[in-house]
PARO-460594 format. One record per atom (N, C-alpha, C, O, CB): x, y, z. Coordinates in steps of 0.001 Angstrom, whole numbers, padded with zeros to 6 digits, always signed. Glycine has a CB too. Layout:
<kemis>
XYZ;...
</kemis>
This chain:
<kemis>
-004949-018806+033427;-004471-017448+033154;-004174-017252+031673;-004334-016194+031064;-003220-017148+033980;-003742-018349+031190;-003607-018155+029533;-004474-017865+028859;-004432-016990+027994;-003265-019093+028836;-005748-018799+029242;-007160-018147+028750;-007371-017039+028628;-007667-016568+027530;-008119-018336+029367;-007276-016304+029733;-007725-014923+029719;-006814-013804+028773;-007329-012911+028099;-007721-014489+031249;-005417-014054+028882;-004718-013673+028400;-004824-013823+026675;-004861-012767+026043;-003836-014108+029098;-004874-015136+025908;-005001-014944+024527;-006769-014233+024223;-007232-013441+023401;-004654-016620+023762;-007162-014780+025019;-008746-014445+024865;-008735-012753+024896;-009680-012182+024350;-009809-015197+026323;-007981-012183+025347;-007909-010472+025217;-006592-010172+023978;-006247-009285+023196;-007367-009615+027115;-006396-010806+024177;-005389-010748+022811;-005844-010911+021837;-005900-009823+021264;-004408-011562+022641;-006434-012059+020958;-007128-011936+019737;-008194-011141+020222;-008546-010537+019208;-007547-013252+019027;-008984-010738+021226;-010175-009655+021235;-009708-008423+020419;-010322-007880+019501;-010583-009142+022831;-008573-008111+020902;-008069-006238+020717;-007255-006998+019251;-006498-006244+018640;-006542-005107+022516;-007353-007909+018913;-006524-007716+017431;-007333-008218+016200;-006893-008337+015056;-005043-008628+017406;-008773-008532+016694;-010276-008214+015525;-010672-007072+015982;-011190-006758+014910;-011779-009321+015541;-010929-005964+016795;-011263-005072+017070;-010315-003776+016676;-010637-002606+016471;-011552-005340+018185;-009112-004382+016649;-008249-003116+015652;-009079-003988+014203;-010249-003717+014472;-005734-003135+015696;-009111-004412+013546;-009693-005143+012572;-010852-004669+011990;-010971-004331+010813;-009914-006275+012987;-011662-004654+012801;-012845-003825+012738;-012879-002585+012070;-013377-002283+010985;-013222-003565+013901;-011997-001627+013266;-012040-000031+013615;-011193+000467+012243;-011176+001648+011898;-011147+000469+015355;-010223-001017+011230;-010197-000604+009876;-011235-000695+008995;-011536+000095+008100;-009338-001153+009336;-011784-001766+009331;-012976-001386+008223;-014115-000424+008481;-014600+000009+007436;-013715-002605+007871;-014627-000011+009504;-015350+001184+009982;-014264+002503+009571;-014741+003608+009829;-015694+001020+011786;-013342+002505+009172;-012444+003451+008732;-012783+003875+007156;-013421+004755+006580;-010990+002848+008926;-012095+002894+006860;-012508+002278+005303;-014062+002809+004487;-014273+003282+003370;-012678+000427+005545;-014972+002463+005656;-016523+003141+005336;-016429+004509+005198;-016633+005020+004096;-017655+002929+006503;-015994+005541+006702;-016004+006444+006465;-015059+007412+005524;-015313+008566+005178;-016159+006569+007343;-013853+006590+005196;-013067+007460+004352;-014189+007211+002730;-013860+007855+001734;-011069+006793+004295;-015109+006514+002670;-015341+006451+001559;-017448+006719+001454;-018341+006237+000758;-014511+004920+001099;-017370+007859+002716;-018908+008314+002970;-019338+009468+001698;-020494+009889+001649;-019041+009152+004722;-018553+009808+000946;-018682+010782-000491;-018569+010028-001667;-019034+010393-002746;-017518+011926-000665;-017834+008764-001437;-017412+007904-003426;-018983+007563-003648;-019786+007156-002808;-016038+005725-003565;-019099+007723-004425;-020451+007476-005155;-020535+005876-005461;-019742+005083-005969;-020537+008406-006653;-021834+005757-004931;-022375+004178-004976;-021659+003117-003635;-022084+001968-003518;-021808+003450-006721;-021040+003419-003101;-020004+002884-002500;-020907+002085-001127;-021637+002726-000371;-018780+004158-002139;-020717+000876-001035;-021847-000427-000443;-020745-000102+000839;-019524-000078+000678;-021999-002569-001424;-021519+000167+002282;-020279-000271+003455;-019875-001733+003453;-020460-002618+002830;-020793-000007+005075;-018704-001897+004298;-018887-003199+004544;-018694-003201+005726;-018263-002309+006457;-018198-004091+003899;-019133-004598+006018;-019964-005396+007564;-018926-006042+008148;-018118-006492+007335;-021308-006718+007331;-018644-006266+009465;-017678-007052+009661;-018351-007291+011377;-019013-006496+012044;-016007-006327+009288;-017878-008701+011732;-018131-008864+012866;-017115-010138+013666;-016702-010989+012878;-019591-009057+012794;-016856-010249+014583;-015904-011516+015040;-016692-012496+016223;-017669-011985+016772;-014325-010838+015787;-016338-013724+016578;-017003-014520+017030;-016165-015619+017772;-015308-016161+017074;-017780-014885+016072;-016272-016029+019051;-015365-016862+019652;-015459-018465+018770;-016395-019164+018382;-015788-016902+021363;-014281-018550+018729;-013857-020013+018607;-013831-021155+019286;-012752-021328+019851;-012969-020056+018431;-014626-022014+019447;-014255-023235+020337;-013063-024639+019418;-012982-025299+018383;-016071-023986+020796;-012534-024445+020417;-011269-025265+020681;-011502-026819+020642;-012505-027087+021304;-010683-024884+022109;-011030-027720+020198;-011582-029148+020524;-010002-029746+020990;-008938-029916+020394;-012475-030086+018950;-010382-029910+022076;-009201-030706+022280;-009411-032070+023509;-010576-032276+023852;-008009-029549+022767;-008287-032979+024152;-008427-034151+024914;-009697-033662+025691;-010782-034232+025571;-007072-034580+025835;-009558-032906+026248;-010620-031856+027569;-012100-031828+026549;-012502-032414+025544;-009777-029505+027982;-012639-030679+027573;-013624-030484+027429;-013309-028968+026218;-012272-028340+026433;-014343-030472+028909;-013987-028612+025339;-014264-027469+024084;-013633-026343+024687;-013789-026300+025907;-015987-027065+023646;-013015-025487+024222;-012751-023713+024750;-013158-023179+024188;-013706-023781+023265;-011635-022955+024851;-013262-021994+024175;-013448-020746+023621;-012717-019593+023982;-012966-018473+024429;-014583-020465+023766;-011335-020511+023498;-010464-019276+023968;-009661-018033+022812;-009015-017010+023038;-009232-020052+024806;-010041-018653+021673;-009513-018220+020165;-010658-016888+019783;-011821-016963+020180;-009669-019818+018816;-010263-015931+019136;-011374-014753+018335;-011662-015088+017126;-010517-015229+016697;-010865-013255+018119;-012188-015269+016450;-012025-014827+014581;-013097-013982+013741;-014254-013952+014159;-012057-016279+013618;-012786-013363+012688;-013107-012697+011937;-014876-013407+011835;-014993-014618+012022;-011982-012691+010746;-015806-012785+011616;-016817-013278+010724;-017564-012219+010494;-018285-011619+011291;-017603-014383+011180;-017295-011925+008940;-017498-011450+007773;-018875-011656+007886;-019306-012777+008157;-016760-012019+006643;-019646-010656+007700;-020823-010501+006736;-021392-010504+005834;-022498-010931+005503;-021100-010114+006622;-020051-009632+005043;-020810-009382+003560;-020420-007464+003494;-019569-006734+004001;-023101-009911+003659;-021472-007303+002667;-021731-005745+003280;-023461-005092+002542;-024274-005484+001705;-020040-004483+002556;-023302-003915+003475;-024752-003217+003072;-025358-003061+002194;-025802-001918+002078;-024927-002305+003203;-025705-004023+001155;-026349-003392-000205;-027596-002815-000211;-028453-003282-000962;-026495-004331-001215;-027922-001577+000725;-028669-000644+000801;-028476+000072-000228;-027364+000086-000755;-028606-000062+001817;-029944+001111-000921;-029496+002301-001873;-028983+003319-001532;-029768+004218-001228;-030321+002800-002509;-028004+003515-001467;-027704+005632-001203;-028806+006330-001701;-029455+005766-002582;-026216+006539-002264;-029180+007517-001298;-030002+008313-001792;-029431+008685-003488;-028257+008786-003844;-030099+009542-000712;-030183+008778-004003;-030394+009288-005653;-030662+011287-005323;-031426+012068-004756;-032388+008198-006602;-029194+011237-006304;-028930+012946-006745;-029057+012878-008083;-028282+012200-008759;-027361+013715-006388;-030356+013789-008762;-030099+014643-009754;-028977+015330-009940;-028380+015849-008997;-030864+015378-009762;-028620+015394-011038;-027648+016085-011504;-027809+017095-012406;-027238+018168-012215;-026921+015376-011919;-028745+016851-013697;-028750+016901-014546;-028016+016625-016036;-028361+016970-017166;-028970+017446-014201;-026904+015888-015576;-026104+015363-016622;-026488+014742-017435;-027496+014127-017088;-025312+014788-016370;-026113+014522-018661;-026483+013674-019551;-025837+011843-019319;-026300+010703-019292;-025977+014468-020895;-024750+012415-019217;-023358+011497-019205;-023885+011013-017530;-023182+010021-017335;-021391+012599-019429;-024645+011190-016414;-024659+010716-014973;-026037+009570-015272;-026949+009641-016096;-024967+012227-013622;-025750+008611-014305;-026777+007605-014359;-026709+007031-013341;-025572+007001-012868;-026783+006737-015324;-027834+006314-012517;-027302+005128-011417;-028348+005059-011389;-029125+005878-011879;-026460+005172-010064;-028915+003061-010221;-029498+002338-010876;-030656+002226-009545;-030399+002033-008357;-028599+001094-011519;-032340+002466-010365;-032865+002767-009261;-033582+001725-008620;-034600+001979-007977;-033557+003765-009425;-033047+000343-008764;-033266-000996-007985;-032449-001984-007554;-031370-002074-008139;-033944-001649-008539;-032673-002718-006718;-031256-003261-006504;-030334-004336-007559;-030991-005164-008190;-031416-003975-005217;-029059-004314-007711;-028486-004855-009015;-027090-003728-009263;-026470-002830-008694;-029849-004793-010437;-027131-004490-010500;-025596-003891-011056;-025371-003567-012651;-026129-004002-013518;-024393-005081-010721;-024399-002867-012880;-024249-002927-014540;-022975-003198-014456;-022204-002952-013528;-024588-001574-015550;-022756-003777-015580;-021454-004300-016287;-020175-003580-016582;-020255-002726-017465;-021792-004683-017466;-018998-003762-016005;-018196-003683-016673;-016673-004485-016988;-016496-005694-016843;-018238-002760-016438;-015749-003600-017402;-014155-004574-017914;-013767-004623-016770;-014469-003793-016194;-012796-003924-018999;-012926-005170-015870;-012164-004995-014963;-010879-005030-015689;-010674-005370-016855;-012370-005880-013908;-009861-004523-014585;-008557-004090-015657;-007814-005481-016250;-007085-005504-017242;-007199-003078-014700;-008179-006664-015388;-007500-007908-015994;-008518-009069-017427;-008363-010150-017994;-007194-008913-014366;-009663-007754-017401;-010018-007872-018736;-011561-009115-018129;-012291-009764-018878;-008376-008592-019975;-011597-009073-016913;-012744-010411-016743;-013746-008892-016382;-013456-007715-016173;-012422-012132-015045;-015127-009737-016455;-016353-008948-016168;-016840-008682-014746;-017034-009671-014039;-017395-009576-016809;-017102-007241-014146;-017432-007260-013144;-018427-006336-012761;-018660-005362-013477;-016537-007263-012594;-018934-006503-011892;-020332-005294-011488;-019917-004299-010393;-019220-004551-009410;-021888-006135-010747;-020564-002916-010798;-020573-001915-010055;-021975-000900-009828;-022983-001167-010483;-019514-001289-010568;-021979+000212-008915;-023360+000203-009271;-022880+002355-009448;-023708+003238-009667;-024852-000723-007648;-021513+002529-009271;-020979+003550-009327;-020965+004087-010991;-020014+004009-011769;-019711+003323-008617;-022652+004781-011319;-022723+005215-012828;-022289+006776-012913;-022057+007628-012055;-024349+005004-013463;-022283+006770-014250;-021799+007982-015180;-020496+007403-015837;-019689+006571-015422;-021451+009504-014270;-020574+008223-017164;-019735+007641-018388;-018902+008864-019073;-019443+009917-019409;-020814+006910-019594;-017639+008612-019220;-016686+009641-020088;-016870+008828-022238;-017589+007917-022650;-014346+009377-019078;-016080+009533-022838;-016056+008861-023920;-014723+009293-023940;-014215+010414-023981;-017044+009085-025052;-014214+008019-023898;-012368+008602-024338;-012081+008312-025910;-012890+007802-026685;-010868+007472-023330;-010715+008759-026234;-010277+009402-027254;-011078+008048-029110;-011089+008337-030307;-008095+009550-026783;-011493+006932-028496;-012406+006230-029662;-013510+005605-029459;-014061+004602-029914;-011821+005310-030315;-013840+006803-028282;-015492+006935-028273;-016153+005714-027672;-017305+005369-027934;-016126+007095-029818;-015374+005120-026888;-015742+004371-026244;-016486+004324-024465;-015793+004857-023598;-014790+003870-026525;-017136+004024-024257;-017569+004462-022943;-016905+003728-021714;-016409+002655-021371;-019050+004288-022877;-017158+004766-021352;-015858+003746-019933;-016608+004999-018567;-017090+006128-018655;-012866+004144-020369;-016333+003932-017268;-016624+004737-015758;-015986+006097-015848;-015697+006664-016902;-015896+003912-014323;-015832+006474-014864;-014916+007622-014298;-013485+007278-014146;-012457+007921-014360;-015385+008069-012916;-013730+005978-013681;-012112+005419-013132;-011802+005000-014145;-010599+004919-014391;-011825+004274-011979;-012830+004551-015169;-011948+004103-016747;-012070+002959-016845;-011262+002550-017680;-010355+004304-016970;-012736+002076-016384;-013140+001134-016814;-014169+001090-017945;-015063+001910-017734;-013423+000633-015892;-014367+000258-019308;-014876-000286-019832;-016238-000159-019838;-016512-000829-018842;-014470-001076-019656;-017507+000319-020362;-019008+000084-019723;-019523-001165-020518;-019325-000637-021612;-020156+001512-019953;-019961-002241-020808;-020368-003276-021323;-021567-003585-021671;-022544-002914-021340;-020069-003974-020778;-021626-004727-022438;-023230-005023-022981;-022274-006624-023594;-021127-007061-023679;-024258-003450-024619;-023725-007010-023899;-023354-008650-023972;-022589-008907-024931;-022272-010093-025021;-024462-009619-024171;-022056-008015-025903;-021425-007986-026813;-020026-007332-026789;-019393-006952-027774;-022170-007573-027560;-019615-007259-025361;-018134-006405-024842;-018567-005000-024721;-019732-004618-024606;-016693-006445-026041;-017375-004184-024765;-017674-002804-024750;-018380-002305-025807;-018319-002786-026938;-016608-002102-024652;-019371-000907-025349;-019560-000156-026089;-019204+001164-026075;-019100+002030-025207;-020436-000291-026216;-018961+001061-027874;-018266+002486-028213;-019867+003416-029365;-020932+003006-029825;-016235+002009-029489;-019283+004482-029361;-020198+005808-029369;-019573+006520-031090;-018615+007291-031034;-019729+007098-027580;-020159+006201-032432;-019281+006748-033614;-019119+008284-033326;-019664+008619-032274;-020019+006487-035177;-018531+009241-033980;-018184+010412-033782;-019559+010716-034417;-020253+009998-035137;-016774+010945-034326;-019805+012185-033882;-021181+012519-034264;-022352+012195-033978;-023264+012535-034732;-021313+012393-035125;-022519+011709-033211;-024125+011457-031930;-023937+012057-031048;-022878+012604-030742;-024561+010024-031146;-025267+012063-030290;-025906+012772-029150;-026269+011755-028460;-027230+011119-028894;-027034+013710-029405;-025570+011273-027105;-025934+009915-026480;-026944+010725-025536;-026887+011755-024866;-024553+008873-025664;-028317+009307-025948;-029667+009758-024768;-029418+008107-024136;-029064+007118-024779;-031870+010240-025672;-029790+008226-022418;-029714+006520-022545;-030939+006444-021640;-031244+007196-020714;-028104+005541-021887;-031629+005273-022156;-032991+004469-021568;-033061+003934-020081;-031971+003510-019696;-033215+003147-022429;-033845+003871-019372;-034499+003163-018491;-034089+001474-018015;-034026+000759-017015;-035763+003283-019062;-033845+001435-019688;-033498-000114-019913;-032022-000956-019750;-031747-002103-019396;-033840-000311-021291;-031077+000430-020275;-030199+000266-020417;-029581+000571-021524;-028389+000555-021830;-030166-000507-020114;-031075+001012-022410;-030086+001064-023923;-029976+002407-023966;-030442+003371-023360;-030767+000439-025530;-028883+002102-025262;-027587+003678-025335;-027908+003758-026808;-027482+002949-027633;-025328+003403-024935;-028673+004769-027079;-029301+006075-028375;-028103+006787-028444;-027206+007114-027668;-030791+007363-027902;-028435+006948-029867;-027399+007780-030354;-028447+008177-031728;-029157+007516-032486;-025689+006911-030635;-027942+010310-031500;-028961+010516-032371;-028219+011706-033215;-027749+012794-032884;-030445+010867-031615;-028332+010973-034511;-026934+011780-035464;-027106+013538-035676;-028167+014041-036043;-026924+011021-037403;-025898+014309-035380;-025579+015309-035089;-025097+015929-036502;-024488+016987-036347;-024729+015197-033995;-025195+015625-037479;-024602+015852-038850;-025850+015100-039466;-026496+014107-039129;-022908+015177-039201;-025920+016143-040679;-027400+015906-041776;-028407+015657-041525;-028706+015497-040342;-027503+015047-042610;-029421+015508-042614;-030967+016132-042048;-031293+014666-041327;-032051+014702-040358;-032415+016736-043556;-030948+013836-041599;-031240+012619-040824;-031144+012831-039440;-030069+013252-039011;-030382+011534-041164;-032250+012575-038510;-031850+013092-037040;-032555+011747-036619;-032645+011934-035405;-032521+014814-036333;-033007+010744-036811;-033840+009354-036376;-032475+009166-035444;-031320+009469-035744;-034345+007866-037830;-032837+008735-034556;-032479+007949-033043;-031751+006450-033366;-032677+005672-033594;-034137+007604-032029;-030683+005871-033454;-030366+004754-033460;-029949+004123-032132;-029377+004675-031192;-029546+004707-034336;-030486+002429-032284;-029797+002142-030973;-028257+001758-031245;-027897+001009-032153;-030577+000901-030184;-027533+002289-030458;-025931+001933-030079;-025142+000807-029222;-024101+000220-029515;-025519+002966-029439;-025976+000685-028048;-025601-000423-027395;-027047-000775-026463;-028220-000510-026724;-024137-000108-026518;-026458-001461-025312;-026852-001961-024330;-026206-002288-023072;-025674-003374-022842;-027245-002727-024717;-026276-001234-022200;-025621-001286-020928;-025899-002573-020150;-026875-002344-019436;-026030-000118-020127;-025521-003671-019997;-025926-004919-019004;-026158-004545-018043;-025321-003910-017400;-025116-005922-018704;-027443-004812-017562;-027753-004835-016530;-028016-006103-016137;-028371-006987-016917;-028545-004077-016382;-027799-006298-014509;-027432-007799-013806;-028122-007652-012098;-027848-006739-011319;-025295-008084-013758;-028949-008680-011856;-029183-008686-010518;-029062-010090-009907;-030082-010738-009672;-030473-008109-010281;-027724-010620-009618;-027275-011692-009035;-027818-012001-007273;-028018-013022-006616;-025730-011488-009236;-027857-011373-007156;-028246-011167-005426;-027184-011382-004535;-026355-012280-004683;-029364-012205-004847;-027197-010446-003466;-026423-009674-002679;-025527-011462-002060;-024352-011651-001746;-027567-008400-001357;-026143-011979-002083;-025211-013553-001108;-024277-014333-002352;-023509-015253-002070;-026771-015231-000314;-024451-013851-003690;-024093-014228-005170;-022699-013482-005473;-021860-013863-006289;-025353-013706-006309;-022630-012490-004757;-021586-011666-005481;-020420-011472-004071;-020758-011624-002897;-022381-009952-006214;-019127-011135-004503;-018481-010522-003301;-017492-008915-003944;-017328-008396-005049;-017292-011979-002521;-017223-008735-003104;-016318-007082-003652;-014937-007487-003438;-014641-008099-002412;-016627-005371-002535;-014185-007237-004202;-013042-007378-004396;-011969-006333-004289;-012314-005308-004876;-013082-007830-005348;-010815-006255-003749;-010279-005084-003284;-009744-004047-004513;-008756-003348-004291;-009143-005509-002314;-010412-003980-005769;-011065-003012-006410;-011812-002235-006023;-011523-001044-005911;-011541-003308-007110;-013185-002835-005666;-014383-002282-005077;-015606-002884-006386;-016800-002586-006364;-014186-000309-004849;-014984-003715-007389;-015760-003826-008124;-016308-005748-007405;-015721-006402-006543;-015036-003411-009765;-017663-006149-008245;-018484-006825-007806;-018058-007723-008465;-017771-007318-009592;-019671-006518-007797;-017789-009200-008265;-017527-010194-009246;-018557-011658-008371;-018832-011516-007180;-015478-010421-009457;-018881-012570-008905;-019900-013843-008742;-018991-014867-008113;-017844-014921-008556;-020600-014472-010272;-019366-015746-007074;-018829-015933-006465;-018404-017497-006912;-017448-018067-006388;-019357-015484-005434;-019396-018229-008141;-018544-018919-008556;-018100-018523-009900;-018557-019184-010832;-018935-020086-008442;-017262-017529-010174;-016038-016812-011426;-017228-017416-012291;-016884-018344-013024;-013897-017564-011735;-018335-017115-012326;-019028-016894-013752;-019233-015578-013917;-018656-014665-013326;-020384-017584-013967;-020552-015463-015208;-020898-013920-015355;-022081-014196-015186;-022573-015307-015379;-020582-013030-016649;-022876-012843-014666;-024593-012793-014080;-025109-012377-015555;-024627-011741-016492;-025105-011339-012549;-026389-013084-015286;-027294-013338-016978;-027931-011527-016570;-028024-011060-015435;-029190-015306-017109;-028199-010983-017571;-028730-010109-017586;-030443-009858-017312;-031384-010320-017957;-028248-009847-018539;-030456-009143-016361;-031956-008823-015736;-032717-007515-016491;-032301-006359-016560;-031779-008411-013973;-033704-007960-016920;-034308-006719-017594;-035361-005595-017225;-035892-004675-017848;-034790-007164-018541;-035457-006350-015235;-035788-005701-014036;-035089-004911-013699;-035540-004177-012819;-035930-006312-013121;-033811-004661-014134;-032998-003678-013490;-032940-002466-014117;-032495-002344-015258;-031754-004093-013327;-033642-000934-013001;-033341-000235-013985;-032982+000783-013789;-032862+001190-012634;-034027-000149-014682;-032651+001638-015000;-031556+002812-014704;-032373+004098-014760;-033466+004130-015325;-030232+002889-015885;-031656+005489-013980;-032029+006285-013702;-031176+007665-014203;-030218+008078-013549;-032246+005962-012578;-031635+008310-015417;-030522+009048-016181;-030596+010352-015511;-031497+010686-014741;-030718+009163-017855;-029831+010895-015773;-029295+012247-015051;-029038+012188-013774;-029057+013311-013270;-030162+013337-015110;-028798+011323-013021;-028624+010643-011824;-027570+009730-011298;-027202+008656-011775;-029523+010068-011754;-027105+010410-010123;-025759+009781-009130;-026229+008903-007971;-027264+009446-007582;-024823+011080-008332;-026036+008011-007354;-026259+007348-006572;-025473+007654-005241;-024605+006781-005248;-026156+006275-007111;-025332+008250-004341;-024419+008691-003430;-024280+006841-002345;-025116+005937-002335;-025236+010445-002478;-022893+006900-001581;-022347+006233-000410;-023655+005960+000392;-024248+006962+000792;-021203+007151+000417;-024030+005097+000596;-024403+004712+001855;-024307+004377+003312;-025032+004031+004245;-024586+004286+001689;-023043+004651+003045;-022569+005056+004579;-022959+005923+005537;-022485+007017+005234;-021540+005430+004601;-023840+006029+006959;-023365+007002+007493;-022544+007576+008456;-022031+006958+009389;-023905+007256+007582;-022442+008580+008259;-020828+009390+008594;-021076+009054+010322;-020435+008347+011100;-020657+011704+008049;-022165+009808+010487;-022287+010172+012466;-022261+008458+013039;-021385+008110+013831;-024469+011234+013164;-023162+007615+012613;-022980+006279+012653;-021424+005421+012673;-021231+004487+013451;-023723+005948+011545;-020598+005805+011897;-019274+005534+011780;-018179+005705+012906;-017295+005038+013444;-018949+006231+010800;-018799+007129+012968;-017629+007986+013730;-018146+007317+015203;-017205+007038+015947;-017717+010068+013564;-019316+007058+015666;-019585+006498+016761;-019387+004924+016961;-019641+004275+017977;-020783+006873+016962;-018875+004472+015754;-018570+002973+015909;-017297+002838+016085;-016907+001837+016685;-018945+002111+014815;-016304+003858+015580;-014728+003808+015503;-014506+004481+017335;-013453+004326+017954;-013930+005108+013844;-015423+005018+017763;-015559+005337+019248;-015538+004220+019923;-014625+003895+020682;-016740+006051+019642;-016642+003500+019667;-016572+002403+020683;-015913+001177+019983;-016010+000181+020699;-018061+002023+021267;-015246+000933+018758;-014244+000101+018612;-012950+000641+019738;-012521-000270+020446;-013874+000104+016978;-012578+001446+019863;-011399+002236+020281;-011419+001868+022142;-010462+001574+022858;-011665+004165+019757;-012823+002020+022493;-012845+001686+023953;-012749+000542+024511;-012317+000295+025637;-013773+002026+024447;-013335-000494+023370;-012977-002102+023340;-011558-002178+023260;-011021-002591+024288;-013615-002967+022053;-011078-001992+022651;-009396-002421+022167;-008606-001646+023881;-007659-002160+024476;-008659-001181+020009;-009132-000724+024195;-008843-000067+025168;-008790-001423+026692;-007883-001886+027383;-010060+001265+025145;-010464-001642+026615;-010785-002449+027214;-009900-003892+027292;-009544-004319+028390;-011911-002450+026826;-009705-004323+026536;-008814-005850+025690;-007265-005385+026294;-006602-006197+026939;-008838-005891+023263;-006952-004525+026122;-005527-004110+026318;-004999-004212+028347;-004040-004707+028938;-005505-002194+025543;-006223-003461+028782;-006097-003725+030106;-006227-005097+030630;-005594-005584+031566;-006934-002994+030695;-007361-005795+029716;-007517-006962+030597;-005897-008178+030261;-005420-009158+030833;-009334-007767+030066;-005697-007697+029537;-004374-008419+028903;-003281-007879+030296;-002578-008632+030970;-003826-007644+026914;-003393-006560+030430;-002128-006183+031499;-002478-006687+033159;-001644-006932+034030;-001900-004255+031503;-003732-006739+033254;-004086-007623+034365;-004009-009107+034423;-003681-009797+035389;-005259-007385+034618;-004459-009582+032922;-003682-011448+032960;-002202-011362+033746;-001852-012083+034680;-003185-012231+030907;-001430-010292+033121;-000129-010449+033408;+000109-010112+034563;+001088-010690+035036;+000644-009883+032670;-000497-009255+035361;+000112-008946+036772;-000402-010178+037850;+000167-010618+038849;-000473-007298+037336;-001719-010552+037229;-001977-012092+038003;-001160-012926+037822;-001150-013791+038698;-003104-012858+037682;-000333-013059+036909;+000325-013882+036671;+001949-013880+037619;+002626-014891+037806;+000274-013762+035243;+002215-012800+037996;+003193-012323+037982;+003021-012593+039801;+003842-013166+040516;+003337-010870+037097;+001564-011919+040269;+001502-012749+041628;+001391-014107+041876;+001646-014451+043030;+000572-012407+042270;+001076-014958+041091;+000551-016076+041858;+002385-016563+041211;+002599-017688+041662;-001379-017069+041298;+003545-016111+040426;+004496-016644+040801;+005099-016446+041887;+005660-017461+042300;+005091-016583+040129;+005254-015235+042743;+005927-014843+043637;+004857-015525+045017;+005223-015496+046192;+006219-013153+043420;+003646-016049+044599;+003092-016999+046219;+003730-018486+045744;+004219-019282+046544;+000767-017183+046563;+003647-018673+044522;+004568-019848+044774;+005637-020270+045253;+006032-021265+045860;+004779-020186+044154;+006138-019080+044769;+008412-018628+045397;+007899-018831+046805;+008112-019992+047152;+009535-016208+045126;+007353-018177+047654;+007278-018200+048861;+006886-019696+049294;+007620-020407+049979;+006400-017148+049252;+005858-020005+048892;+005182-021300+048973;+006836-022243+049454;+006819-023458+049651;+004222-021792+047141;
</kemis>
């Protein structure tokens, strides 16, 4: 009877587990670039004097979807995202290097380029910043033009170089940032296969109707798990009272 009993117990408590991260996806079916993540659980066998159980649940992780979201024009200058699989560079806030694939660039107050969220944009040489007075065009490649806006001189200089990186999807993990870091704390060598797509947003890959029908039938499982747990207990509860009699 215990069997059955923990065995529905850790069931309904990876399956609330789940129905957060199927949450998690859909609260985040609009953030731009945004990879779902995968999650799945798997019985445990037990080793003990006896013969093996499988009476334990646990987590087993996937990974997650590094599918492309569909690619939106924008027409921005400042919008970009990347139209193969891979990543570009940036600061993370504790200052180590990490990958994202969530493009477009602000220039804050010393012209430095940084995400939306404000992170840092990088090149092998740290951040790059933008002098006052250019017109940023950016390449295919990654590189960042700048084409002077003051005097007759108008020639195109290069400014930086956005890193681009394609470590592969089993190389990297997401971190509860959302940004991409290597899974042994190095940095990914730069790929010159990877490439970018200007005036262009990368939308979520999530989908929504898909979601909402998985947080459905997470919900009927846990449902499911919960009863079989209240039936361990009422079996339990008879076979004490045939013993009393017994």
């Amino acid at each position: 009877m215990d069997k059955m009993l923990y065995l529905a117990m850790t069931g309904a408590k990876h399956v609330d587990l789940q129905q957060a991260t199927t949450a998690n996806n859909l609260s985040n079916a609009h953030t731009n670039a945004f990879k779902a993540d995968l999650a799945s659980f798997r019985a445990l066998p037990v080793v003990g004097p006896g013969a093996p159980t499988r009476t334990y649940v646990v987590d087993n992780t996937i990974g997650h979807d590094m599918s492309q979201g569909s690619l939106m024009h924008t027409g921005s200058p400042s919008d970009f995202a990347l139209g193969s699989p891979g990543f570009f560079a940036v600061q993370a806030a504790d200052g180590s290097e990490a990958y994202t694939r969530d493009g477009g660039y602000v220039l804050d107050a010393n012209g430095m380029m940084r995400t939306r969220s404000g992170l840092p944009i990088t090149g092998d040489g740290g951040p790059i910043t933008i002098p006052t007075g250019y017109q940023v065009q950016l390449g295919q490649d990654g590189s960042v033009v700048g084409v002077p806006q003051n005097g007759k001189d108008r020639t195109p200089q290069l400014l930086g170089q956005i890193k681009l990186v394609n470590p592969g999807a089993k190389e990297v993990y997401k971190g509860p940032d959302g940004l991409f870091r290597m899974n042994n704390g190095d940095t990914a060598t730069a790929d010159t296969n990877v490439k970018l797509v200007p005036e262009t947003l990368e939308a979520s890959n999530v989908n929504a109707v898909e979601s909402l029908v998985q947080m459905i039938s997470h919900g009927r499982q846990y449902d499911m798990n919960i009863k079989l747990m209240q039936n361990a207990d009422q079996n339990d509860q008879k076979a004490t009272q045939l013993l009393a009699m017994g």
